[in-house]
N, C-alpha and C positions, 0 to 999 in steps of 0.2 A: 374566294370572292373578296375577304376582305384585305388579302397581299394586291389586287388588280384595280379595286378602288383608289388604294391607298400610291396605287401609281401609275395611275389614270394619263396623267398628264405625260409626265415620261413614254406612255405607251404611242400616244397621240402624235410627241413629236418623231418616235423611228418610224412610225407607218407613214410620216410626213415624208423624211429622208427617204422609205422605198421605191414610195410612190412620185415625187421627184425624180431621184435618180433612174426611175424607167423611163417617165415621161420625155426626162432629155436624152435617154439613149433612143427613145423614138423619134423624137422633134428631130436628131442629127442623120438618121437613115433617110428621115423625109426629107428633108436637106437638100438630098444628094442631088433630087429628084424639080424641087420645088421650092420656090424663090422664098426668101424668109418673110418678103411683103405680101404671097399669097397663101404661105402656109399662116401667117398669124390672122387672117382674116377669115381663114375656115375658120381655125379654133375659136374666133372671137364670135363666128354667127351659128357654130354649135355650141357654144357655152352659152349663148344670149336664148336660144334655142328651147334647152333644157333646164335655163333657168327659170322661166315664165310658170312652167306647169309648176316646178319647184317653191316658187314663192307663193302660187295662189296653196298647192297640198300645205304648207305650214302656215296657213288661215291669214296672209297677208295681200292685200292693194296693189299690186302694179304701182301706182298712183297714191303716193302718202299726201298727208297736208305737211308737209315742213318747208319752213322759209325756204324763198330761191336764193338764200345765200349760201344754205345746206344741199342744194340741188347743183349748184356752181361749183362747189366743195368737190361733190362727189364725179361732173363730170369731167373737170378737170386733172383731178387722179386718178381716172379712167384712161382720160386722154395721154398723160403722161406716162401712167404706170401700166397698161395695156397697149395702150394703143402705138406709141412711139418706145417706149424700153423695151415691148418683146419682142420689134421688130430689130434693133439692135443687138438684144440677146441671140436672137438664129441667127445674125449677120455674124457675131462673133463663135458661135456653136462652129458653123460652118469654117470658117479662117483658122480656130485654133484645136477644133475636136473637142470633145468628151472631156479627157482628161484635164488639159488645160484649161478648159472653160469652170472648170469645177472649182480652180484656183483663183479665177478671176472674180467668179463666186462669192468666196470670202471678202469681199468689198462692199456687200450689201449691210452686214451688221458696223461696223463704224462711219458708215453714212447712215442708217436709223439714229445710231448715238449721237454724231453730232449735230444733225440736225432736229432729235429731239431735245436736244441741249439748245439750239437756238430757238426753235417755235414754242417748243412745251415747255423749258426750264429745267428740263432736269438735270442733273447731277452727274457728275463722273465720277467715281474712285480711280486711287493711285493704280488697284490692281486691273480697273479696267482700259488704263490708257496705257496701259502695258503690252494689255490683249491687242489693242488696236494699233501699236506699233508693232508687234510679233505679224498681226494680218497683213498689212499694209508692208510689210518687209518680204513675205510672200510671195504676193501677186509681181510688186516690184521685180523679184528675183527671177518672174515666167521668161524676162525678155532675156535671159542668161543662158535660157535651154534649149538653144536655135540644136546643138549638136544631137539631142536625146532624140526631138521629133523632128530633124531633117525640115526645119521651116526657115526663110530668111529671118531675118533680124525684124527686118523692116514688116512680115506680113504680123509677126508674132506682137507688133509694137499694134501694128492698129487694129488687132484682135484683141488687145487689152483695152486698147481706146474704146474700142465700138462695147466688150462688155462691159468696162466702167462708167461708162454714161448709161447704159442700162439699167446697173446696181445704186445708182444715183440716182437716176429718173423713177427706181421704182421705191426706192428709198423716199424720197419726196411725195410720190403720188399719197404711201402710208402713212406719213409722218399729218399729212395736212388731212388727211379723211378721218383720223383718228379721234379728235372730238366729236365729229357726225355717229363713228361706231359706236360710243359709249351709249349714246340717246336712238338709235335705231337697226335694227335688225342688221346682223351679219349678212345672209342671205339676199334681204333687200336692200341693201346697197352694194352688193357686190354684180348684183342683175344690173343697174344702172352706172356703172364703173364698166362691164362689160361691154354694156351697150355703148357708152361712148369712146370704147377704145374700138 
């Protein structure tokens, strides 16, 4: 017990990665089938869905009293980071597959950094702008694999495009909600992030 406490969190993030990495082999099957602007709008009115009973079972409001600038906050990176980057992420699932898409991926953590660098202040190290030149050399390098996956140049280019504004948009939705999370529930503001995406 006390080896699983003591790595609690490491545990948190691989069940994150499994649970992820099925999710999008699901989102890319339903794909095949279903437009990335009607599959993001299931997902967004069953998650809005199952959020409601969810918020009231952990003793919370629908309905907080927080300023409407905390309300603004939160629909806006709803809107950004649900509502318009997921529909961009299956636009790009679909154009570049599974695999590729996983590399475009890695665009999301040095858009958290530097835009928590510009909104929040914080801090780089040397050895983190290293990480983020190694990332960003990466993704770069997907529009070189036209021969591996049999894709043009040209589709693989705006399958990069459509998921870096994704990993952007969704980067920005978290970066700017992230002082409302400190001060109010995970769950109940992620029920009104849903709902406005």
């Amino acid at each position: 017990m006390g080896f699983f406490e003591n790595h609690i969190g490491e545990f948190w993030a691989l069940m994150t990665a499994i649970t992820w990495s099925s999710a999008v082999i699901l989102f890319k099957k339903s794909g095949e089938t279903v437009h990335p602007l009607g599959l993001s709008l299931f997902r967004t009115v069953l998650a809005t869905v199952l959020f409601v009973p969810t918020v009231w079972l952990m003793g919370h409001d629908v309905f907080h009293e927080v300023s409407s600038t905390d309300y603004a906050i939160i629909l806006l990176s709803g809107l950004l980071g649900i509502g318009l980057a997921d529909v961009l992420y299956l636009q790009c699932l679909n154009t570049l597959g599974a695999s590729l898409t996983a590399i475009v991926d890695c665009l999301y953590s040095p858009s958290v950094i530097a835009l928590s660098m510009i909104w929040l202040g914080e801090t780089l190290t040397l050895v983190q702008f290293v990480g983020v030149f190694l990332i960003i050399s990466a993704v770069l390098s997907v529009t070189g694999m036209r021969k591996a996956h049999q894709l043009p140049t040209r589709t693989i280019a705006l399958g990069v495009l459509w998921g870096g504004l994704a990993m952007i948009l969704t980067a920005v939705s978290i970066v700017i909600v992230k002082p409302v999370l400190e001060q109010q529930s995970l769950v109940w503001v992620n029920l009104w992030r849903t709902m406005a995406g």
